[in-house]
N, C-alpha and C positions, 0 to 999 in steps of 0.2 A: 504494500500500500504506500505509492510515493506520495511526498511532498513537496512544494517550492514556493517561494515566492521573491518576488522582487519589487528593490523601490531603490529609486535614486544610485546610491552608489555600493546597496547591499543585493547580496543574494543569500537567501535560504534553503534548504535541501532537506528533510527528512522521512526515514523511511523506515517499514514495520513488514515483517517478513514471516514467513513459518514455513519450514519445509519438513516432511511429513516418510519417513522410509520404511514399509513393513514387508519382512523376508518369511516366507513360510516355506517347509518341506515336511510333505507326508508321503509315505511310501502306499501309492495304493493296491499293492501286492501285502501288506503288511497287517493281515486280519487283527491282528493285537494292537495297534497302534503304537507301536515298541521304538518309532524311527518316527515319531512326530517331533518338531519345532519349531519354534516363531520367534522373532526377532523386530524391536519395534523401536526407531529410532525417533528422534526429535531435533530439529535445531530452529528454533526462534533467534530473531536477531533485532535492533532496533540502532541506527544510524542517525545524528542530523550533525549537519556542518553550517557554517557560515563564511562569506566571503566579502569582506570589502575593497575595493577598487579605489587606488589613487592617483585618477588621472587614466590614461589611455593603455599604458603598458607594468604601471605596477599594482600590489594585490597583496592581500594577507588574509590565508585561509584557516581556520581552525575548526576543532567537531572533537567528536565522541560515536565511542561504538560498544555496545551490551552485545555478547552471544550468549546463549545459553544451550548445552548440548547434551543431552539424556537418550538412555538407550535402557532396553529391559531385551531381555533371552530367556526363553521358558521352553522347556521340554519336556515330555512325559513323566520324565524325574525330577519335576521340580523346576523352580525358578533359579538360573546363572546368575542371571545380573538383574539387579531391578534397582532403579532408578537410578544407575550408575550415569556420572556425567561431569563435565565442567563445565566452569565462566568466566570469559573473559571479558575485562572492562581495559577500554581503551581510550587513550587520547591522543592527537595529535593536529598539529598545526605547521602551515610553508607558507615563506614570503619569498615574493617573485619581485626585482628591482633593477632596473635598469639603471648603469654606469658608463656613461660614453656609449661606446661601444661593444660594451660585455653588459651581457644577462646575467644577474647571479639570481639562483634558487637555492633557497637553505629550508630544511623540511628536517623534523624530527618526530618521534611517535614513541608513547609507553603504554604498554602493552602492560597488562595484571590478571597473569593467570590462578584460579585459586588451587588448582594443582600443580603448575611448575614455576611457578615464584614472579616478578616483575623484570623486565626488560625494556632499556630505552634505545633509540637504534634512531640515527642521525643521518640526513642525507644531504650532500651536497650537490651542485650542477652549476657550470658555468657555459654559457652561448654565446660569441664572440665574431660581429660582422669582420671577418678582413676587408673585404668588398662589397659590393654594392650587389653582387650573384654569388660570395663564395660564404660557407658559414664553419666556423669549428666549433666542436659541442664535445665537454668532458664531463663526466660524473664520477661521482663513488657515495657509496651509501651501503647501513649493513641491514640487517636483516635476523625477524624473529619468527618462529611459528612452533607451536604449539601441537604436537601429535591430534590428529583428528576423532572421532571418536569411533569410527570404523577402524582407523590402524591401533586402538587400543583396545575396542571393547567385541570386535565383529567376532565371532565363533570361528575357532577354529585358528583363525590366523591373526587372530590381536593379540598383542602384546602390553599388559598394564605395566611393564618395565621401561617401556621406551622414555627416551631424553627429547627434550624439545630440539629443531634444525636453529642453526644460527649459521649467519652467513653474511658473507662481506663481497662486494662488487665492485667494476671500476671497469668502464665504457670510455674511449676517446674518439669522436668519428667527425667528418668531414661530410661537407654537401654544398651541391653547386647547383644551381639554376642558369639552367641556357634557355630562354624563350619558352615553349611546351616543355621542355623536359627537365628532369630533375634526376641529378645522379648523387650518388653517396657512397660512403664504406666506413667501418667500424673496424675497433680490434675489442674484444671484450672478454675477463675473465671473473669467474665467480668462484669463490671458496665456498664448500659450507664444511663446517662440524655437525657430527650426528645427523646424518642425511639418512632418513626413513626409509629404507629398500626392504623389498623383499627377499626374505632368503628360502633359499628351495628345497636346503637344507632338512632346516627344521620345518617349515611350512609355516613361516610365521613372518610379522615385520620386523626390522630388525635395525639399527644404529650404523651406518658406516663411519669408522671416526672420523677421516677428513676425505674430501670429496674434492677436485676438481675438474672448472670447466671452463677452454677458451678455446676462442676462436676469430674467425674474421667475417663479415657477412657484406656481401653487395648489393646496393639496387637502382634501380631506375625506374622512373616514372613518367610516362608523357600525357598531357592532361589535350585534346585535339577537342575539336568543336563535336565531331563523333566521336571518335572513340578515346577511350579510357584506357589505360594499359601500366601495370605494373609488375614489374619483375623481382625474384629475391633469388643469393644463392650464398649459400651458408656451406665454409670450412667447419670441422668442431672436433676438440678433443675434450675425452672426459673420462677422467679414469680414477679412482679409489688408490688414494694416496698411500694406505696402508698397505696393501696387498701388489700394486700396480695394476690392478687388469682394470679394463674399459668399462665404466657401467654400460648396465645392460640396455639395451633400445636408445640409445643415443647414436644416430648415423653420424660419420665422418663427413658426410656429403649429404646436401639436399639443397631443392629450389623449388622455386613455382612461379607459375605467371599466373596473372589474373588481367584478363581484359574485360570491358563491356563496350560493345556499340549500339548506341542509340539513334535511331533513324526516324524520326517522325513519331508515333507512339509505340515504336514497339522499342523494347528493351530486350539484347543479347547479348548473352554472358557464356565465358570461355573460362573454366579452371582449370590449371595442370598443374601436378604434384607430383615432384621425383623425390623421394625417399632412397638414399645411397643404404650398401649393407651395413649390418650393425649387431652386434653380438648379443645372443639372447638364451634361453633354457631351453630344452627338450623335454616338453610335455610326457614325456614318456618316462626318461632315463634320467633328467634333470642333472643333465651334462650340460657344459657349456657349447653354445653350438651358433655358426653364423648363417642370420638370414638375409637371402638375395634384395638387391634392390626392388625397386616397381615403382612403376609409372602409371597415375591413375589421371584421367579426362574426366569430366564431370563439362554438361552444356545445360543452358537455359534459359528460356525465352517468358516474356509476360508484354504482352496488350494491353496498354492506358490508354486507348482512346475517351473510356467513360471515367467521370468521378468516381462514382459508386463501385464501379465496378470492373475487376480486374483478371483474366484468366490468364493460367501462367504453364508451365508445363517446365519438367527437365529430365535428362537423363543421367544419372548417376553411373560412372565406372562403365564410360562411352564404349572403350575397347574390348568389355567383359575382360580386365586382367585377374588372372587367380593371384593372390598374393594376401602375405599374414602382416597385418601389421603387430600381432602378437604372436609368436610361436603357437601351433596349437588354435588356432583362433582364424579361420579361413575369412578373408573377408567375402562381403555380398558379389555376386557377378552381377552384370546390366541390370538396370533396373528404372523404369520408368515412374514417372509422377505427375500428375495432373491435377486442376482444381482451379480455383478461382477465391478471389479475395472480396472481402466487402468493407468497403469503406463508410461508415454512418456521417463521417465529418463534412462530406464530399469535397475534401482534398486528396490530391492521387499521392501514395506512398511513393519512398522513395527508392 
């Protein structure tokens, strides 16, 4: 349930949320009911921020954030968990100000969890016109989070041991404006301590003591009177500092384009996604084992000639490519969609 409002030189923002998860298994071969369970999670959340504006280019944001997270597990033998949960209270506020010709952003946030103690975690950013088309953008900032309550409390593979991730980052990238188009590159690496992974091991989540991950990423953009068109392609390494090996599902290589042309009221859109190889488990043997690249097409068309009303249509995984983007986990072949939208406001979506 969002909120907003504005006046003059403030903005307002708040928002009331509930999301709702229930897991059951019953064996219907199982006349005794011997292999019954249920699993019923909860997360309410509640957000509002404030933003005031000084002048055209500077600002100072602040807010607050409540979650609330509860889970109950019951099975034939009894209740697991019941009312297991936490909550976290948050604050946090960023001032964005303009110096010459560098942007500085300074942001900081504290975090109170009432299972893994408080945390404050500060971020910096600096944006600086060399030219009139050319821009340099640097960051660093670190980072907190809090085990979820699926990787603590879900059956079977939660772990009420786990340690909170912390982590620290640091972005430097470049970007140019030529006329339409917009070109860029970054180099960026991220630490974390206590990085939440699954082990296959024990069949559970589990801590990696130190985790990292850098890389380089390119793109471009051209913005035409038709068509839309953006590109990205991403170097990465990421490997578990303790042990050396690669985490898991992290490709060394990947890109995508994304175009849309827009011809009069119809809208068509073009996705490609290359996913490079990248080391994962065997559903089977839960050996380490590498999986192949793929390249997935995704198209799709929509009709705005009316207000109200919009029919649209697309094709998912255009080429029917077979490919796992999880070991063990086949994705969908071709697959069509159709339907149409209605708009009550009679303004056409975007």
């Amino acid at each position: 349930m969002p909120f907003s409002f504005h006046r003059d030189t403030w903005e307002m923002d708040a928002q009331l949320s509930r999301v709702g998860y229930d897991s059951m298994f019953i064996d219907p071969e199982d006349a005794f009911g011997f292999t019954e369970s249920r699993t019923e999670s909860e997360s309410r959340r509640a957000r509002a921020s404030a933003t005031r504006h000084f002048g055209e280019s500077s600002w100072l944001a602040f807010g607050g954030e409540l979650e609330r997270l509860e889970v109950d597990d019951r099975s034939v033998f009894g209740a697991n968990l019941e009312a297991a949960g936490q909550t976290t209270r948050s604050l946090f506020a960023q001032l964005a100000h303009d110096i010459g010709t560098v942007r500085v952003d300074l942001g900081v946030r504290h975090d109170d969890n009432d299972a893994f103690g408080s945390r404050t975690t500060p971020r910096l950013g600096f944006l600086m016109a060399v030219s009139a088309d050319t821009r340099l953008r640097a960051s660093w900032g670190q980072g907190f989070r809090a085990p979820s309550i699926g990787e603590l409390f879900y059956p079977f593979s939660g772990n009420v041991e786990l340690q909170p991730e912390e982590s620290e980052s640091v972005e430097v990238a470049i970007e140019h404006e030529a006329g339409k188009w917009q070109l860029g590159a970054a180099a960026f690496e991220n630490r974390v301590r206590n990085l939440i992974d699954f082990d296959f091991v024990s069949f559970s989540n589990r801590n990696v003591g130190r985790a990292r991950s850098r890389g380089v990423e390119a793109w471009s953009r051209y913005a035409g009177r038709l068509l839309t068109a953006v590109a990205t392609a991403t170097v990465l390494t990421a490997e578990d500092r303790a042990t050396g090996e690669a985490l898991l599902r992290r490709p060394e290589e990947s890109a995508s384009l994304i175009a849309t042309v827009a011809p009069g009221p119809w809208v068509l859109n073009l996705s490609t996604i290359y996913v490079g190889e990248r080391p994962d488990v065997d559903p089977s043997t839960f050996s380490r084992i590498d999986v192949g690249s793929h390249l997935r097409v995704d198209v799709a068309a929509r009709f705005g000639k009316w207000a109200r009303f919009e029919p649209y249509a697309r094709i998912e995984n255009l080429g029917d490519r077979r490919y796992e983007a999880v070991a063990g986990f086949p994705a969908s072949g071709r697959r069509w969609v159709g339907g149409c939208s209605l708009n009550w406001t009679g303004r056409r979506g975007g």
